[in-house]
N, C-alpha and C positions, 0 to 999 in steps of 0.2 A: 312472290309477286305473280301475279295471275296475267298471264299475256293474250289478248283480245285479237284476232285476225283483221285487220280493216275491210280486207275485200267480203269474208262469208259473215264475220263479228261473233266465231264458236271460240271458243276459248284455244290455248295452243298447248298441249300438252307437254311434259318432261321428257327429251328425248325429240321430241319431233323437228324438221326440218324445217326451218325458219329464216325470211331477210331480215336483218334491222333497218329499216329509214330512220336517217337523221333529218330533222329541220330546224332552223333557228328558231328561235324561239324570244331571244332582245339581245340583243349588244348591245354593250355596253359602252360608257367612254374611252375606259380604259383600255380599250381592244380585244374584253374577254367577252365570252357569249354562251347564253346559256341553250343549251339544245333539250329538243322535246322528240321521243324516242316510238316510232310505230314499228308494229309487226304485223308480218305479211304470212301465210304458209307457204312453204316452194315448193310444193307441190300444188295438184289442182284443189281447189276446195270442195267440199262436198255438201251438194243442193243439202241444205235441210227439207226434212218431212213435212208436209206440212200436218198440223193436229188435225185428232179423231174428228173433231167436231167441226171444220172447216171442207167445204163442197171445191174439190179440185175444179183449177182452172182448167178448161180445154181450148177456151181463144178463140172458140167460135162461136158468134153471134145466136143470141137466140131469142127470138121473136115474140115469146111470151115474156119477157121483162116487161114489153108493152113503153118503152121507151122512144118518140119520134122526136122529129123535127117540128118546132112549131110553123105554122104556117099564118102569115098578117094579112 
């Protein structure tokens, strides 16, 4: 079974350090309940790269987008 990280969503490999979350998932009448199972790294996760062809973000505004405010 291939285990998904919820916080970075890289795969989690064999060996590595890992939480399980449980959450309900329905109860039942009976009093049984069936649980639905995530995983977390416990350690920090690690930013993905972003791809070759993708222009990094730097967060600062820039003026030639040429995008304002309209004005009425």
């Amino acid at each position: 079974m291939t285990m998904i990280c919820e916080r970075c969503y890289a795969p989690i490999g064999e060996g590595e350090s890992l939480v399980r979350l449980a959450h309900i998932d329905q109860a039942h009448q009976d009093g049984s309940v069936d649980w639905v199972y995530a995983y977390v790294h416990l350690t920090a996760c690690v930013t993905p790269r972003p791809a070759a062809h993708e222009r990094p973000d730097t967060g600062e505004w820039d003026a030639a987008r040429g995008i304002r405010g309209l004005r009425r």
